[in-house]
C-alpha positions as a LaTeX table, in Angstrom:
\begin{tabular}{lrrr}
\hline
Residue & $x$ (\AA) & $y$ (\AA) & $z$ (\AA) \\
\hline
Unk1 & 0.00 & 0.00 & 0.00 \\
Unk2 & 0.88 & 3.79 & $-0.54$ \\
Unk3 & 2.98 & 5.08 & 2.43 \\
Unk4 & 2.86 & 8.25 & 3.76 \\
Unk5 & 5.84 & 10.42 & 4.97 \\
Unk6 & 4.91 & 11.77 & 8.32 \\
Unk7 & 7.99 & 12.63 & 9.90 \\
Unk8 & 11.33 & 14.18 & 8.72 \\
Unk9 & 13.01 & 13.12 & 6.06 \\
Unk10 & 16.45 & 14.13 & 6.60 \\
Unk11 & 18.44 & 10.45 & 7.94 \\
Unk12 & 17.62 & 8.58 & 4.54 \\
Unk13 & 19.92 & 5.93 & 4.94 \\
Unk14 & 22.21 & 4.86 & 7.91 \\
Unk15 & 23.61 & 8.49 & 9.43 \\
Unk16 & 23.92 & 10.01 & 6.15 \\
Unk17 & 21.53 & 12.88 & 6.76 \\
Unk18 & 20.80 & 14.91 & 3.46 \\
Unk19 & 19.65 & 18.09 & 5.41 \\
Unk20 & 23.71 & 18.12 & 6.89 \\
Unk21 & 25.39 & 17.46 & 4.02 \\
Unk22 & 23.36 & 20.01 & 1.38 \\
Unk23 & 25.13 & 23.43 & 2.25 \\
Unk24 & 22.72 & 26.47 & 3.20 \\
Unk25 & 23.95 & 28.46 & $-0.13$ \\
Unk26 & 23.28 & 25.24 & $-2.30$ \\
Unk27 & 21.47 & 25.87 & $-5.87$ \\
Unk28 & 19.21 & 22.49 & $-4.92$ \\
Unk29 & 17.92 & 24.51 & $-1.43$ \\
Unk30 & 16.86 & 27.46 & $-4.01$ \\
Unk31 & 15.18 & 24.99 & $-6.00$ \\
Unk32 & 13.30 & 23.44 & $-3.69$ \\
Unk33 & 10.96 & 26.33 & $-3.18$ \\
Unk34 & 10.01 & 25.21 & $-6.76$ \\
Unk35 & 9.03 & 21.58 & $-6.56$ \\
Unk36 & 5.78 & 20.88 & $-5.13$ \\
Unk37 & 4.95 & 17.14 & $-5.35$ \\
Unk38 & 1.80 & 17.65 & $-4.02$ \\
Unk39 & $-0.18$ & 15.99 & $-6.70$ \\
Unk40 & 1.92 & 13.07 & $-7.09$ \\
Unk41 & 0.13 & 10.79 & $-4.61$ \\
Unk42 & $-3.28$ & 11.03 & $-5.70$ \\
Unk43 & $-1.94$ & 10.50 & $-9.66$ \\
Unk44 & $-0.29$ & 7.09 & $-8.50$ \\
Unk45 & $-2.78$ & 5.44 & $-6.34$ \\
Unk46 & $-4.30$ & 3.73 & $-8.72$ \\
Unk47 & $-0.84$ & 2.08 & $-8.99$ \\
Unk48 & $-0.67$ & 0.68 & $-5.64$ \\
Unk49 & $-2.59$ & $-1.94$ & $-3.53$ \\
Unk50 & $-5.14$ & $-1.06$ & $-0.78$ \\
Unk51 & $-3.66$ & $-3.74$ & 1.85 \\
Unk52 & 0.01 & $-4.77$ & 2.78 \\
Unk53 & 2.78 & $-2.74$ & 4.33 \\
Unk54 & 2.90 & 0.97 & 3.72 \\
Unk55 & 5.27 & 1.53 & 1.17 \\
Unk56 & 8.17 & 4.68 & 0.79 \\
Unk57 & 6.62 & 7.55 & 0.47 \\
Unk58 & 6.27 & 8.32 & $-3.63$ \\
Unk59 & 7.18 & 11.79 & $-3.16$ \\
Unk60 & 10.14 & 11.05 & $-1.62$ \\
Unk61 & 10.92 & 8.31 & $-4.76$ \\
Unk62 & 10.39 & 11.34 & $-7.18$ \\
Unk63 & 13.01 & 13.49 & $-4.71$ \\
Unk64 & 15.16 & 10.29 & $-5.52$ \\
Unk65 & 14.66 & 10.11 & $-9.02$ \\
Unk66 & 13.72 & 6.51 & $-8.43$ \\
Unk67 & 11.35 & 6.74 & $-11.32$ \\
Unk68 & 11.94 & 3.18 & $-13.16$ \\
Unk69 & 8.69 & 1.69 & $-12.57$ \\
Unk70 & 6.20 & 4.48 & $-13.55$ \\
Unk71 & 7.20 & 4.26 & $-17.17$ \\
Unk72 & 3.49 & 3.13 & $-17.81$ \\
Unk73 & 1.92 & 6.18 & $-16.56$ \\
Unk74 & 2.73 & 10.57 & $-17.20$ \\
Unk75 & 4.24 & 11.04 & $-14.44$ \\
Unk76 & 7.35 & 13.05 & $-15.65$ \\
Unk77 & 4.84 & 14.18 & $-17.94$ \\
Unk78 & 2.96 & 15.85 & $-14.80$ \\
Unk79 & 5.75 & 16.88 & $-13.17$ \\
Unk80 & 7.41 & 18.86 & $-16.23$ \\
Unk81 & 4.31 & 20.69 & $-16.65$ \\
Unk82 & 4.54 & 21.27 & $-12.92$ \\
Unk83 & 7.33 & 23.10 & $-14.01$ \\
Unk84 & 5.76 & 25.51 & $-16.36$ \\
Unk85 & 2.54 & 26.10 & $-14.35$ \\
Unk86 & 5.24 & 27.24 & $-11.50$ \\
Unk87 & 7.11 & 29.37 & $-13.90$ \\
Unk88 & 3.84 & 31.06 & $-15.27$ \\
Unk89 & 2.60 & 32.34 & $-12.37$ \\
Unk90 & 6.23 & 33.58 & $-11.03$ \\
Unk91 & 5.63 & 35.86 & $-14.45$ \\
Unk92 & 8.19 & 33.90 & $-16.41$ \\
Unk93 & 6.13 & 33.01 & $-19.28$ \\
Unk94 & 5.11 & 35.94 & $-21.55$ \\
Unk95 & 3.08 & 33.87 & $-23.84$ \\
Unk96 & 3.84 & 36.37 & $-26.76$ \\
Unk97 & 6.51 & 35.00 & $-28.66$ \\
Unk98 & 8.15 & 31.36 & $-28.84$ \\
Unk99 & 10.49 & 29.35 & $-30.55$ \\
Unk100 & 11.23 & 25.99 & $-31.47$ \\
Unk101 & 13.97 & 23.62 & $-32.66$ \\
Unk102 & 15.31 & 20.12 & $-31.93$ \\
Unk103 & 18.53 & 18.68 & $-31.33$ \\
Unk104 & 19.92 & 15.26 & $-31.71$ \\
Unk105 & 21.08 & 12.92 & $-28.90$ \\
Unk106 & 22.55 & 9.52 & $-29.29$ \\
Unk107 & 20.22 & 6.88 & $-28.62$ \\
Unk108 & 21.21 & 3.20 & $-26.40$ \\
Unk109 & 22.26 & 1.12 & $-29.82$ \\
Unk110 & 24.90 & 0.54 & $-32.36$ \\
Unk111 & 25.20 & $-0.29$ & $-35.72$ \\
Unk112 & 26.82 & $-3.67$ & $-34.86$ \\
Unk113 & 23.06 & $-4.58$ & $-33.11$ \\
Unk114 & 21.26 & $-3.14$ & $-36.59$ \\
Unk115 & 19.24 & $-4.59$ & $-39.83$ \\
Unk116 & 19.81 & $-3.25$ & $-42.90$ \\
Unk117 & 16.58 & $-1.22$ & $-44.01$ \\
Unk118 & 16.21 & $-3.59$ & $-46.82$ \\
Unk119 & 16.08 & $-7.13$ & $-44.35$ \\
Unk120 & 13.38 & $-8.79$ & $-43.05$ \\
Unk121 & 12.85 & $-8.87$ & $-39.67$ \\
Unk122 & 10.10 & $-10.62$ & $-37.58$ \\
Unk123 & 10.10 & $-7.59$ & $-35.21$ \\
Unk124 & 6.31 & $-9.56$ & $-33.68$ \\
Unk125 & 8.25 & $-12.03$ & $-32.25$ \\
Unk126 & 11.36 & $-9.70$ & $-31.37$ \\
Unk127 & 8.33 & $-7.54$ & $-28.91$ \\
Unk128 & 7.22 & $-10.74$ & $-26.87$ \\
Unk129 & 10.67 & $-10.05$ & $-24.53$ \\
Unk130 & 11.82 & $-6.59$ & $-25.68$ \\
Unk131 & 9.71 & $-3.58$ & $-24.70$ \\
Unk132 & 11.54 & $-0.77$ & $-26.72$ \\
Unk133 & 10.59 & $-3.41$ & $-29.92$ \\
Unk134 & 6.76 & $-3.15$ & $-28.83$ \\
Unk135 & 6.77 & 0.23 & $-28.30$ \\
Unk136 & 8.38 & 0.69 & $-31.78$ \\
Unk137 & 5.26 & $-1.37$ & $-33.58$ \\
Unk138 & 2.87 & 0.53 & $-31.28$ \\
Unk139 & 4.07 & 3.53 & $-32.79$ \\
Unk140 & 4.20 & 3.01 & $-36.38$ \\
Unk141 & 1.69 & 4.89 & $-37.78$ \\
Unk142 & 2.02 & 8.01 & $-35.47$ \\
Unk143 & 3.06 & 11.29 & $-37.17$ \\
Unk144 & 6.07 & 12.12 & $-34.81$ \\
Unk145 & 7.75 & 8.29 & $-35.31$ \\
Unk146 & 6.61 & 5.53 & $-38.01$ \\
Unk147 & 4.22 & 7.67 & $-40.01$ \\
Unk148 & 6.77 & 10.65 & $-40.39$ \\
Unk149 & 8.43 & 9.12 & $-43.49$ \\
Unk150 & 7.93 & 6.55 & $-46.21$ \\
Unk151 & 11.44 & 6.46 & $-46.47$ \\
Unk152 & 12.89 & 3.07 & $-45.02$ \\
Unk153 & 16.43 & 3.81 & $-43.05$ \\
Unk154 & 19.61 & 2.56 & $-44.27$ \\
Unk155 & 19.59 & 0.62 & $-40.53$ \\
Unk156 & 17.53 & $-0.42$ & $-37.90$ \\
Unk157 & 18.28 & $-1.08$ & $-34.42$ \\
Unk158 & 17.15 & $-4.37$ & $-33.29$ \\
Unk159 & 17.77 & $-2.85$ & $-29.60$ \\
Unk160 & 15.85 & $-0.34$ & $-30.29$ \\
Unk161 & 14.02 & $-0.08$ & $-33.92$ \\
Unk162 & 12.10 & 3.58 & $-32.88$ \\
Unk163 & 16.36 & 5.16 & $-33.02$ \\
Unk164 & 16.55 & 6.82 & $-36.75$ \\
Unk165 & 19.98 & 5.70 & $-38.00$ \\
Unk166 & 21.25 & 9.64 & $-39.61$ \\
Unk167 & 24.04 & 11.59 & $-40.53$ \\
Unk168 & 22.94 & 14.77 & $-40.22$ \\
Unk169 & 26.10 & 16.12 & $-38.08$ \\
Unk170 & 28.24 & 15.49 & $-41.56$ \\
Unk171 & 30.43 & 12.88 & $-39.13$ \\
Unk172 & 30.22 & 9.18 & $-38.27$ \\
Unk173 & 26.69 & 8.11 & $-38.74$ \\
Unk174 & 24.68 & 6.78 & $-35.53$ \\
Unk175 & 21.26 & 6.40 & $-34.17$ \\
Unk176 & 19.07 & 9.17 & $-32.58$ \\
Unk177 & 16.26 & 10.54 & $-31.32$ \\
Unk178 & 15.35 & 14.19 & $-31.70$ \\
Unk179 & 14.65 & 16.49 & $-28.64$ \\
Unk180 & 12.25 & 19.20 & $-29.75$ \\
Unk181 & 11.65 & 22.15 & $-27.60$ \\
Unk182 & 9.33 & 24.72 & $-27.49$ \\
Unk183 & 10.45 & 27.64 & $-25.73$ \\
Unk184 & 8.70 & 31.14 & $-24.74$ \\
Unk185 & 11.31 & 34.35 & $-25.79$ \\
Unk186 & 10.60 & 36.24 & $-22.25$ \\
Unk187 & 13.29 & 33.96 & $-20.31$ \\
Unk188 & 13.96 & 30.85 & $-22.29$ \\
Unk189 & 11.53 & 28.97 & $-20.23$ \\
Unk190 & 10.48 & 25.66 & $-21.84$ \\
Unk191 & 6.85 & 25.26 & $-22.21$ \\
Unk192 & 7.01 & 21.68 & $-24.10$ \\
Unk193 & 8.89 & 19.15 & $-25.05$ \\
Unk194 & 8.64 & 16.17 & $-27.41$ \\
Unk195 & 10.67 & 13.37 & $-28.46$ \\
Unk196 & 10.40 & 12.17 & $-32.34$ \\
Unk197 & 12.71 & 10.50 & $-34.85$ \\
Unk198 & 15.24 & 12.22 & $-36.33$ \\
Unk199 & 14.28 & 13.68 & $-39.65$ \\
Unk200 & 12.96 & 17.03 & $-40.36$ \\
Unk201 & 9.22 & 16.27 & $-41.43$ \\
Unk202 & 9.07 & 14.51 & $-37.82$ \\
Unk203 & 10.35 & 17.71 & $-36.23$ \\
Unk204 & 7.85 & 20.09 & $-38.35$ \\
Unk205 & 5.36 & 17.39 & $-37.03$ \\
Unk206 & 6.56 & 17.94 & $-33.17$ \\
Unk207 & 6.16 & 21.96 & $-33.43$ \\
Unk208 & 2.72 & 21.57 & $-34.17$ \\
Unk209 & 1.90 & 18.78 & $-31.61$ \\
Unk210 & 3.28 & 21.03 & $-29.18$ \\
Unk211 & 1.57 & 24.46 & $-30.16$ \\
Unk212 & $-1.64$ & 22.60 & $-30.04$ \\
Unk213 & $-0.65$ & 20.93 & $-26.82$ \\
Unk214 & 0.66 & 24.68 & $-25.08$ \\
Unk215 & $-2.73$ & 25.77 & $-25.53$ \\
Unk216 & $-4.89$ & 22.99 & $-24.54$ \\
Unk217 & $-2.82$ & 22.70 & $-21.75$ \\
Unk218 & $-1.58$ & 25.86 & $-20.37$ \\
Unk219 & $-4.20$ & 28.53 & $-22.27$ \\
Unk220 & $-1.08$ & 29.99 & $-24.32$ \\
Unk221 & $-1.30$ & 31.22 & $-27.84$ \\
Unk222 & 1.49 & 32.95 & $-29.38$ \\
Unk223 & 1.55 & 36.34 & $-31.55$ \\
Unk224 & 4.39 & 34.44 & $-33.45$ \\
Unk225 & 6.75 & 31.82 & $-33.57$ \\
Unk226 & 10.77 & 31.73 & $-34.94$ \\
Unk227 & 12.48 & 29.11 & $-36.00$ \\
Unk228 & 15.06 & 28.12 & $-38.46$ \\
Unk229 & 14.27 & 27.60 & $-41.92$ \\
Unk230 & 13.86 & 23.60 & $-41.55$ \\
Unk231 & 10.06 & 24.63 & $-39.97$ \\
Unk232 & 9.89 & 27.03 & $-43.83$ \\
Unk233 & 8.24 & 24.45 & $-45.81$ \\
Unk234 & 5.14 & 25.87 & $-47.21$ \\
Unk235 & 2.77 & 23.21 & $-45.55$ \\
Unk236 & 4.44 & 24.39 & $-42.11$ \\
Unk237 & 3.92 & 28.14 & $-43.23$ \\
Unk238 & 0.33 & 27.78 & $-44.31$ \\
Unk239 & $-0.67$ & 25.56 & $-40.85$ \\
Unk240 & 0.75 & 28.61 & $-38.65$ \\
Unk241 & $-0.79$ & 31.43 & $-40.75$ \\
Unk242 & $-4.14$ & 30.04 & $-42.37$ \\
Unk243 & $-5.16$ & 27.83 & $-39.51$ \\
Unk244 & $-3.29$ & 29.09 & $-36.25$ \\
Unk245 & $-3.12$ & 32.89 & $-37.20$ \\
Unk246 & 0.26 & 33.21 & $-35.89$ \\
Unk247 & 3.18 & 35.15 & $-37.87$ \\
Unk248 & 5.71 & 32.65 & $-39.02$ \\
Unk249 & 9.20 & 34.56 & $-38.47$ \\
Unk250 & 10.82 & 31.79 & $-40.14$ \\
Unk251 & 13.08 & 31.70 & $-42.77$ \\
Unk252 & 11.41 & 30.50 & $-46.05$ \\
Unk253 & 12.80 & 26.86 & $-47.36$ \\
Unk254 & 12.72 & 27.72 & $-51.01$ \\
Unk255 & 15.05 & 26.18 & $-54.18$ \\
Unk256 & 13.54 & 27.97 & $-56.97$ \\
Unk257 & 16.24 & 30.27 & $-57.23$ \\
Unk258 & 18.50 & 29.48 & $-60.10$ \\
Unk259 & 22.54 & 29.42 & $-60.48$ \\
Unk260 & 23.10 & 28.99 & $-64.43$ \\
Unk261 & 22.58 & 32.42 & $-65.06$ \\
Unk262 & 18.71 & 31.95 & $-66.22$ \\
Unk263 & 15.79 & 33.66 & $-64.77$ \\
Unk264 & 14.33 & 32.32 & $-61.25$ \\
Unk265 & 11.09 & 32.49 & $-60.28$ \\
Unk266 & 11.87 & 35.74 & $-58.00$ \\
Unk267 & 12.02 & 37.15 & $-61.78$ \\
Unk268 & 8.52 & 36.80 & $-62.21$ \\
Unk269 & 5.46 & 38.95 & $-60.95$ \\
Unk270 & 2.61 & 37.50 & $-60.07$ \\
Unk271 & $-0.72$ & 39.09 & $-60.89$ \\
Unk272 & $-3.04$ & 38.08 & $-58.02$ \\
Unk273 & $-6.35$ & 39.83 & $-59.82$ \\
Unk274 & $-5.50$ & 38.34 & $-63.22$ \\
Unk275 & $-4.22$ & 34.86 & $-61.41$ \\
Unk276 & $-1.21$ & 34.62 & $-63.74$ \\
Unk277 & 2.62 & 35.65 & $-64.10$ \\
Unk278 & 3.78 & 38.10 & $-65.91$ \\
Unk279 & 7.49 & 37.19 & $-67.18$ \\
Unk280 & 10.62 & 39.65 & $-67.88$ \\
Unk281 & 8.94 & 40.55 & $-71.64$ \\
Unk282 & 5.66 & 41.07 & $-70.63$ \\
Unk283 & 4.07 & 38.11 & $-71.63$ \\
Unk284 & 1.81 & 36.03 & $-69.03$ \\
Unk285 & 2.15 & 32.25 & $-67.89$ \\
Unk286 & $-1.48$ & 30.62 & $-66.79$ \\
Unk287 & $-2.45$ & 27.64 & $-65.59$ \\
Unk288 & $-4.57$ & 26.27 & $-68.71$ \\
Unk289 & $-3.04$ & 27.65 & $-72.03$ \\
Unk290 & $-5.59$ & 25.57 & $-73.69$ \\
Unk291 & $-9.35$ & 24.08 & $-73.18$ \\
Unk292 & $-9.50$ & 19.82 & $-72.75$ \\
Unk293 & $-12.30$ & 18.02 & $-73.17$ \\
Unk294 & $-11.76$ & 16.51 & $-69.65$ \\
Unk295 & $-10.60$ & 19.21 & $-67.10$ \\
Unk296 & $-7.26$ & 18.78 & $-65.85$ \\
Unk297 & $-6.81$ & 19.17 & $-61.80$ \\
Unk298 & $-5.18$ & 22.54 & $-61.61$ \\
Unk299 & $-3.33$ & 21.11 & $-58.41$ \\
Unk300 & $-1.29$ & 18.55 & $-58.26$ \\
Unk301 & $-0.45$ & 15.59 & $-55.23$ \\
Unk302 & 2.56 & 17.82 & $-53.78$ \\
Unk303 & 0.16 & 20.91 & $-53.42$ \\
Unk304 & 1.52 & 22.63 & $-56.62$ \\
Unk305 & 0.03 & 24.49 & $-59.08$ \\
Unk306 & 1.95 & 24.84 & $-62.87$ \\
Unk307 & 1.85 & 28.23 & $-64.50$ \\
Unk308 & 2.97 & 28.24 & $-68.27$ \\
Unk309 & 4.00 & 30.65 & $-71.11$ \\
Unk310 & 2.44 & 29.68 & $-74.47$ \\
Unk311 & 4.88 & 28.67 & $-76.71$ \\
Unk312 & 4.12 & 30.79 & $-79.67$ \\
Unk313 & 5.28 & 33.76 & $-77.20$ \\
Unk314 & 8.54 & 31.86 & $-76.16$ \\
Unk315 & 10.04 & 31.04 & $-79.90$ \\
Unk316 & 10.49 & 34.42 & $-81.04$ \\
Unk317 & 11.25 & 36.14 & $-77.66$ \\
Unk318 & 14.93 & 37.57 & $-77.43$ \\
Unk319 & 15.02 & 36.42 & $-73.89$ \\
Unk320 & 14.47 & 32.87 & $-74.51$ \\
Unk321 & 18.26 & 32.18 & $-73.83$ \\
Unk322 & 18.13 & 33.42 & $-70.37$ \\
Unk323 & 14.73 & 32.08 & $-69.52$ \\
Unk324 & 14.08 & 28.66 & $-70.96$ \\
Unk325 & 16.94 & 27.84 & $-73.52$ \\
Unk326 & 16.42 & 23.62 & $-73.26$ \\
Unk327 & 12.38 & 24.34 & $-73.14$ \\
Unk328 & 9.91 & 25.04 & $-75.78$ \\
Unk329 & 8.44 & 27.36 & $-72.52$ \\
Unk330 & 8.61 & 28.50 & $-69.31$ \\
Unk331 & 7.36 & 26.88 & $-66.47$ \\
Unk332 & 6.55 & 28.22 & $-62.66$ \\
Unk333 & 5.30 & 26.19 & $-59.81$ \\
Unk334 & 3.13 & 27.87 & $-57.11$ \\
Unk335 & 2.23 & 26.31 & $-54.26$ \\
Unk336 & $-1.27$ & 26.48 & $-52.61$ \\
Unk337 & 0.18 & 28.16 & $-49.47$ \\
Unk338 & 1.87 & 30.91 & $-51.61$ \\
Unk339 & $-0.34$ & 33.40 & $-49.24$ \\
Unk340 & 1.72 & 31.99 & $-46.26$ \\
Unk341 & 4.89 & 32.24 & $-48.01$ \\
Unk342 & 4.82 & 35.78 & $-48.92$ \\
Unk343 & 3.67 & 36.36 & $-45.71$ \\
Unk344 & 6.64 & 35.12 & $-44.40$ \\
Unk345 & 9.01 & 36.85 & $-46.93$ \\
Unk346 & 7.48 & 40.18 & $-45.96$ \\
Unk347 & 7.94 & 39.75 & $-42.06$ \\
Unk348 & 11.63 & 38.75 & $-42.63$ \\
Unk349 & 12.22 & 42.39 & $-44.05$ \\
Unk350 & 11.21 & 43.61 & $-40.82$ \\
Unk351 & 13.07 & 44.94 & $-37.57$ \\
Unk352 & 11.07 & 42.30 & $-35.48$ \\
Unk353 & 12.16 & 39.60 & $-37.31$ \\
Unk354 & 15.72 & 40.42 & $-36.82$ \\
Unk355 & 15.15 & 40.64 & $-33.02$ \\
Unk356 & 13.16 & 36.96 & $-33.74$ \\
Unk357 & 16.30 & 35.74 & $-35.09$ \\
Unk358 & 18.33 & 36.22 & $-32.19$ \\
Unk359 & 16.18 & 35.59 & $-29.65$ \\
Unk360 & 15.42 & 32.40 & $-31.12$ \\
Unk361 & 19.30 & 31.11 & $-30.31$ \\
Unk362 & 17.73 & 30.91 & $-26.50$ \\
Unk363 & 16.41 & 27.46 & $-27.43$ \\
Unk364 & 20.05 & 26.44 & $-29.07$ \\
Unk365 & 21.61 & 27.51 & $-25.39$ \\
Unk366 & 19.27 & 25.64 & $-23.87$ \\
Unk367 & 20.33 & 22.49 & $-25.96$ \\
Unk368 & 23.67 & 23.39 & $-24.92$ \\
Unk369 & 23.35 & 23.07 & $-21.18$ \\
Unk370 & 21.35 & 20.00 & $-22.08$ \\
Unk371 & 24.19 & 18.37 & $-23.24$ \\
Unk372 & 27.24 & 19.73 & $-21.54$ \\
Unk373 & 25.97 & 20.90 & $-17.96$ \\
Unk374 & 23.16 & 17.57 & $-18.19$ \\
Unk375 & 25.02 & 15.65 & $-19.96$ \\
Unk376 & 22.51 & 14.15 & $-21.60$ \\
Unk377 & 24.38 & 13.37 & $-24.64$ \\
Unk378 & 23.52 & 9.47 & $-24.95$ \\
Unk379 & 20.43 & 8.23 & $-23.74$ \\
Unk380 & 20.15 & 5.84 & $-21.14$ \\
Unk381 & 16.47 & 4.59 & $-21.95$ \\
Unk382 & 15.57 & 2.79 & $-25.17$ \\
Unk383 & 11.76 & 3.22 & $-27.15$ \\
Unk384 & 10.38 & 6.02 & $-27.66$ \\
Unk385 & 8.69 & 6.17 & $-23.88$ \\
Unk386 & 12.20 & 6.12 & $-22.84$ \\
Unk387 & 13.02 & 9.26 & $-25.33$ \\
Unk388 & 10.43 & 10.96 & $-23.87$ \\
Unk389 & 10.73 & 10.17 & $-20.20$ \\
Unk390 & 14.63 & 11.55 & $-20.12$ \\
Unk391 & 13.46 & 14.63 & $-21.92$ \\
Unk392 & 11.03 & 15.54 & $-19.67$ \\
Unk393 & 12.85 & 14.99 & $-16.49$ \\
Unk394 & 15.94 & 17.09 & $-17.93$ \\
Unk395 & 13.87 & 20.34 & $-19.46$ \\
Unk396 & 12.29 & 20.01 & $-16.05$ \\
Unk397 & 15.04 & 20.12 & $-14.34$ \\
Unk398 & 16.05 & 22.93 & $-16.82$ \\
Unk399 & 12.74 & 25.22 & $-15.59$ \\
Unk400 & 13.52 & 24.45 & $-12.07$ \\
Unk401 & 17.33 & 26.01 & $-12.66$ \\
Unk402 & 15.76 & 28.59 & $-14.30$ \\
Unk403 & 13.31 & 29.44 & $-11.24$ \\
Unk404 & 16.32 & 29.51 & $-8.61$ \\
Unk405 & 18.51 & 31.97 & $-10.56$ \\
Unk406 & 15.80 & 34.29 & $-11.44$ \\
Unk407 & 13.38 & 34.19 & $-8.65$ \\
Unk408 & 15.73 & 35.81 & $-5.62$ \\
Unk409 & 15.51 & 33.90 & $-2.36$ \\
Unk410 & 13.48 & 35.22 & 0.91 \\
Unk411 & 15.30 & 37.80 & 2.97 \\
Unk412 & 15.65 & 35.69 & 6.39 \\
Unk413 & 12.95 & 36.74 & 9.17 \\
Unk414 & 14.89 & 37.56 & 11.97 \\
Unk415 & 14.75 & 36.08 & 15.34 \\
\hline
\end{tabular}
């Protein structure tokens, strides 16, 4: 059954006594003021008998970080957004403005454990004794993991198949999870975290899971959001502007600009009354430059929509060498969230946007510590549970660092 601490706490074990040994000036004594546990017993009763002997006192487990055996339930997940209710009302949390990016950190497996992408593997019978392999099927058609990619890796764990085998850091290859952070720009504090594989469209995923998630949860909606220009697809752009109304100061991921000398798209107006371009001569590029008997869909799979020159106008136009010289015409593609995009052009000619773009290397600090002051470099737990338990215990302890060094301590009532 539960147990409940009644008495001090301070002789844990033997006559080691943590109150004795934790000087009065100590950064954990500042935090302290910070971590109310309160909840904790009433969110794990369900996990404990009603008869037997009274067992340690859970809060004093969490104190501990004893915290193996409630991998089933949120409970890191509870106590990170402890965190950020307790740095709210201290008037940490603006709400305003926030940014996001992820980081990679080594995940528990090597390549001489893997399967190459191509190799069967009965991964059913593989889950029976491994529970990072079960939590990898469990998780194959969510957004943030399975779902995030058609792609199949070059390798796969057989420790732990959820890792993404990448080598994004232009070195040795390895597998990872991604740690994706949402911070608000006031003081850096972290208002959510999520773990995902490590590829960009799982990232982009994360963001949104965790706008959607700030406001649910905490009743915060941002004015606007920076990131780098990973989050600039036009799909991001258009979710943040057409369905979240929030201004995207993000960096636009575009590759329609052109290096063989030949004109790029940025060389074409666009005519939003006549719904056409207007190219370097004057002439226009349309979506239909002629009638079919059965109409064509205007937009394609990808989102895009084709704009093209006639090609009576492109044969006897003296630009045709620096616009289309291996064509019989010119081509553009315009996406569906175009709106968003320019949107997002225009805001990154602004003085707010420059002030975005270095506030936004807060969250890159913050990775930082994570890894050199936390060390949390190489994770310790496998699946994706494990992922996302160590990243909520460490940007929770990150808020509660945050709390002691901003928050001053009482002035002493004297005697």
């Amino acid at each position: 059954m539960m147990g409940e601490s009644r008495v001090g706490q301070e002789a844990l074990f033997y006559e080691f006594s943590l109150e004795r040994h934790v000087p009065a000036d100590h950064l954990l004594r500042s935090i302290d003021r910070f971590v109310d546990l309160s909840g904790v017993r009433a969110h794990l009763r369900p996990f404990y008998s009603e008869i037997g002997r009274p067992s340690i006192d859970p809060e004093l487990m969490i104190r501990m970080l004893l915290v193996g055996r409630f991998r089933d339930c949120d409970l890191l997940r509870e106590l990170f957004e402890t965190t950020v209710r307790r740095c709210t009302a201290e008037g940490l949390v603006g709400g305003d403005g926030f940014a996001a990016d992820a980081s990679l950190i080594k995940a528990d497996a090597n390549k001489q454990r893997s399967a190459e992408g191509s190799e069967e593997v009965d991964w059913e019978a593989m889950a029976a004794t491994r529970r990072s392999v079960r939590e990898y099927l469990d998780t194959l058609d969510d957004a943030a993991w399975g779902a995030a990619s058609e792609v199949r890796p070059k390798f796969i764990s057989k420790s732990d198949p959820a890792a993404q085998w990448t080598g994004a850091l232009k070195g040795h290859a390895f597998f990872a999870y991604a740690a994706n952070y949402l911070i608000d720009l006031d003081h850096a504090v972290i208002v959510d975290v999520e773990a995902s594989r490590a590829i960009r469209q799982a990232e982009v995923g994360a963001v949104r899971t965790m706008i959607d998630r700030v406001q649910d949860q905490f009743g915060l909606y941002p004015e606007r959001v920076a990131a780098d220009s990973a989050y600039g697809s036009a799909e991001m752009l258009g979710w943040l502007v057409h369905e979240r109304g929030i201004e995207p100061h993000i960096p636009v991921f575009d590759k329609s600009q052109r290096s063989d000398g030949t004109f790029s798209r940025d060389d074409f107006a666009y005519d939003h009354k006549r719904d056409c371009y207007i190219c370097p001569a004057g002439k226009q590029l349309r979506q239909r430059q002629k009638i079919y008997r059965t109409p064509r869909p205007l937009v394609d799979e990808d989102g895009m929509m084709r704009y093209r020159a006639s090609k009576l106008d492109c044969e006897c136009c003296s630009l045709k060498p620096q616009c289309c010289p291996n064509a019989p015409a010119r081509k553009i593609p315009r996406s569906i969230h175009e709106g968003a995009r320019d949107m997002a052009r225009d805001i990154a000619a602004t003085d707010a946007y420059v002030t975005s773009r270095r506030e936004r290397k807060k969250v890159e600090m913050l990775f930082a510590h994570l890894k050199r002051i936390l060390k949390l470099d190489r994770l310790r737990l496998r699946g994706p549970n494990g992922a996302r338990d160590e990243f909520h215990l460490a940007a929770a302890a990150q808020n509660l660092r945050k709390l002691a060094k901003l928050i001053p301590m009482p002035e002493p009532t004297p005697a």
